[in-house]
ZAMARGU-4260 file (C-alpha; in steps of 0.2 Angstrom, whole numbers, plus 5000, padded with zeros to 4 digits):
<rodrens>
0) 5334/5246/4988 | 5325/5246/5003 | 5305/5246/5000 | 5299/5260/5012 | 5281/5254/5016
5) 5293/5238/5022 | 5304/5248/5032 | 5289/5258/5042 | 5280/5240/5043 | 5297/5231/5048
10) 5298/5245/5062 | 5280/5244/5069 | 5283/5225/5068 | 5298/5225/5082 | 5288/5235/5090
15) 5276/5222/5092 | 5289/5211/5096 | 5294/5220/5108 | 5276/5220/5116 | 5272/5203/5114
20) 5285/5199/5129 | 5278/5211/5139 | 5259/5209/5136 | 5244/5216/5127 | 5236/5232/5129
25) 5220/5239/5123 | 5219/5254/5113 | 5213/5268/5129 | 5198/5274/5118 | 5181/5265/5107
30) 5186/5263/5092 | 5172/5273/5080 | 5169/5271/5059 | 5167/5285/5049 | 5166/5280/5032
35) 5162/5296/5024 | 5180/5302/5027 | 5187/5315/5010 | 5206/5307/5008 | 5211/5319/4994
40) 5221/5329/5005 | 5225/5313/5017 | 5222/5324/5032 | 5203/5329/5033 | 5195/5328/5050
45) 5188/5313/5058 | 5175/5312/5072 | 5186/5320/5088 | 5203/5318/5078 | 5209/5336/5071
50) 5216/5336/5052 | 5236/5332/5050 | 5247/5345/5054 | 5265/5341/5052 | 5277/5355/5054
55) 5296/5355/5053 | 5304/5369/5060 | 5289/5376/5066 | 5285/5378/5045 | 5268/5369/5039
60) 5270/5357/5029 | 5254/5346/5030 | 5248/5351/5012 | 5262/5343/5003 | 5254/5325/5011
65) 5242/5321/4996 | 5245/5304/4989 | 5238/5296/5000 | 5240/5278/5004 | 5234/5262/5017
70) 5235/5246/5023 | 5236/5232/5034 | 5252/5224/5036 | 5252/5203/5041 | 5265/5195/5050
75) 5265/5183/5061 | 5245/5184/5066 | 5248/5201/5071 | 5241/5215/5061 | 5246/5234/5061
80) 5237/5246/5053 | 5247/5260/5042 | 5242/5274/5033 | 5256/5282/5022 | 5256/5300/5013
85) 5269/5303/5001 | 5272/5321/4995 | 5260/5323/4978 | 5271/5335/4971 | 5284/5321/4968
90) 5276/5304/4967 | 5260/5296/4962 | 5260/5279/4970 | 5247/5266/4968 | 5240/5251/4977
95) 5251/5241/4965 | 5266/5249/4971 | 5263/5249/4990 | 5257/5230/4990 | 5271/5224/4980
100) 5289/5226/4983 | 5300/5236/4971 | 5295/5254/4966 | 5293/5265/4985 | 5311/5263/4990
105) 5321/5272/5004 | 5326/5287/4993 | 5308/5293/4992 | 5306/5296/5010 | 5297/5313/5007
110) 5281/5307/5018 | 5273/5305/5032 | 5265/5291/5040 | 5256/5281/5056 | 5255/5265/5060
115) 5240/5257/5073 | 5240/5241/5083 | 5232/5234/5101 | 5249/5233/5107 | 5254/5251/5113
120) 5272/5247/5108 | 5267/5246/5087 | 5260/5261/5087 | 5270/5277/5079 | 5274/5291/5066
125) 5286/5293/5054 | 5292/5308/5044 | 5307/5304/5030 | 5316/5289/5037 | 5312/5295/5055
130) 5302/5285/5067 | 5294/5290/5081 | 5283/5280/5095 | 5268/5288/5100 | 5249/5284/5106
135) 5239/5282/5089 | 5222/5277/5087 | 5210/5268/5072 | 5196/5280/5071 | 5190/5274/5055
140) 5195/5256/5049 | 5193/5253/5031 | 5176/5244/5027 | 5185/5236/5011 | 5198/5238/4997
145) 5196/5256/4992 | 5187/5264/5006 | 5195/5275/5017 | 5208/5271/5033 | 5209/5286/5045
150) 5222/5286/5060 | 5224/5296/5073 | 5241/5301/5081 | 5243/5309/5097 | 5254/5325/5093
155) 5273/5320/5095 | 5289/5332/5093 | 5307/5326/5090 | 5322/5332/5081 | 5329/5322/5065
160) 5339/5310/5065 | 5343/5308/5047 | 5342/5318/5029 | 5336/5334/5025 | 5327/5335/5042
165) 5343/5330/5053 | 5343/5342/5068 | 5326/5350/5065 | 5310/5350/5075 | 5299/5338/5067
170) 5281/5339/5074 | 5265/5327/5070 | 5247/5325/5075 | 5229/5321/5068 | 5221/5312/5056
175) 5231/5302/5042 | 5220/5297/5030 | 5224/5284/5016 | 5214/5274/5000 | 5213/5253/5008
180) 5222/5243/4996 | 5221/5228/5008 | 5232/5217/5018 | 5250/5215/5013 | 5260/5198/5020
185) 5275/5205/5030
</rodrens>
């Protein structure tokens, strides 16, 4: 079984491989720290970043986003940001079980997450076992394990590639907000 906080990770990483041959850029905006930031629902408001709306077939379905989950994955000396929310209906992960490498596996894709890097090409959002590269930006980097970890994705439509949302329009924007629980050696 494949761990999914890995396979979101594993993707941003060849991204940044990718990015690495061709050069660095910075991110196109100041990064700003808002530490005040409500994560319950994983998709409150942040500074000039509107909430997380995620829509699949034009349906919202931003409110099912609530365990909501972040941190910094390490590999190679390059660290990416990623904020994951899994649908709180179904699951109700823990640091424990981001950080290690057994219990989030590739059949509980029911989430939605973003991943943040200097190098444009790490950055993008995922929905189910889709990715999908689009600008993104850290508005609010965690100030320790247990604070909140706000990034922002530009809005981004594609149609799925895979599972129960194979052949729909899947859209994404705004803040994805997750708890820190710290850095996680890729």
């Amino acid at each position: 079984m494949q761990n999914i906080g890995y396979r979101l990770s594993l993707a941003a990483f060849a991204l940044v491989l990718v990015g690495a041959g061709c050069g660095s850029t910075s991110p196109s905006t100041e990064v700003g720290v808002n530490t005040g930031t409500d994560n319950s629902a994983g998709s409150a408001a942040v500074g000039s970043c509107s909430p997380l709306k995620v829509t699949v077939d034009g349906v919202d379905v931003s409110g099912q986003y609530t365990n909501a989950l972040s941190y910094t994955g390490v590999s190679m000396g390059y660290r990416t940001e990623i904020v994951q929310l899994y649908n709180g209906d179904k699951f109700n992960y823990t640091c424990e079980d981001v950080l290690g490498s057994g219990r989030i596996d590739s059949a509980d894709l029911d989430m939605v997450g973003a991943s943040y890097n200097d190098l444009s090409y790490a950055q993008m959002v995922n929905f189910g076992s889709d990715n999908y590269p689009t600008p993104t930006e850290l508005v609010a980097p965690a100030s320790g394990v247990g604070s909140t970890q706000t990034v922002c994705a530009t809005e981004v439509s594609w149609t799925g590639m895979t599972g129960p949302t194979a052949g729909k329009q899947i859209t994404v924007s705004g803040a994805l907000s997750g708890t820190y629980c710290g850095d996680k050696q890729m």
